[in-house]
N, C-alpha and C positions, 0 to 999 in steps of 0.2 A: 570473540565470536559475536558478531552484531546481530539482533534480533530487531525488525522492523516490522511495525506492525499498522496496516495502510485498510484504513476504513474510509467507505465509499455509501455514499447515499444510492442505490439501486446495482445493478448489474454492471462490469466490465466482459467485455469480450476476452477472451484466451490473449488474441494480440494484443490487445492491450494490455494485459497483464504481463506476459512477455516484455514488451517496449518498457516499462514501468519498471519492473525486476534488473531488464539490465543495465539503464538508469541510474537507480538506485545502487547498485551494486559496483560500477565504476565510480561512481561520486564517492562510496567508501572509501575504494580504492588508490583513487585520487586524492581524497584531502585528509582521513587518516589512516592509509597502507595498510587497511583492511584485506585480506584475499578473496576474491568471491566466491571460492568453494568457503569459506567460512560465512558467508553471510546466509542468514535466514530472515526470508521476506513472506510475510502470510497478507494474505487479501482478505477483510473481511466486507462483504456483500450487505449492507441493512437496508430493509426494506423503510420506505420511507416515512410510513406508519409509525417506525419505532424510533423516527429519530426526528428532534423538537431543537429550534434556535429559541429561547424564550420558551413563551405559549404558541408558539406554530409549529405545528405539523410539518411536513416536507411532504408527506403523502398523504 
């Protein structure tokens, strides 16, 4: 059961998150015969306040 876990500096759209999910979910499927009713994809949204490359902000 593959758990995937897809962090994003600000907001995704539904569609996009859609297009990404199923992506992700044939690439499983395709290179190790993952099934995609097994796989779980969570999107996490950070605001860019909370998230730093070094000492820089993003927001």
């Amino acid at each position: 059961m593959p758990y995937v876990n897809v962090k994003v500096v600000g907001k995704l759209t539904k569609e996009q998150k859609r297009k990404i999910s199923k992506d992700i979910s044939e690439s499983l499927l395709t290179h190790a015969q993952k099934p995609k009713d097994h796989t779980y994809i969570v999107f996490e949204e950070v605001a860019g306040e909370n998230w730093a490359k070094g000492d820089q902000l993003f927001g």
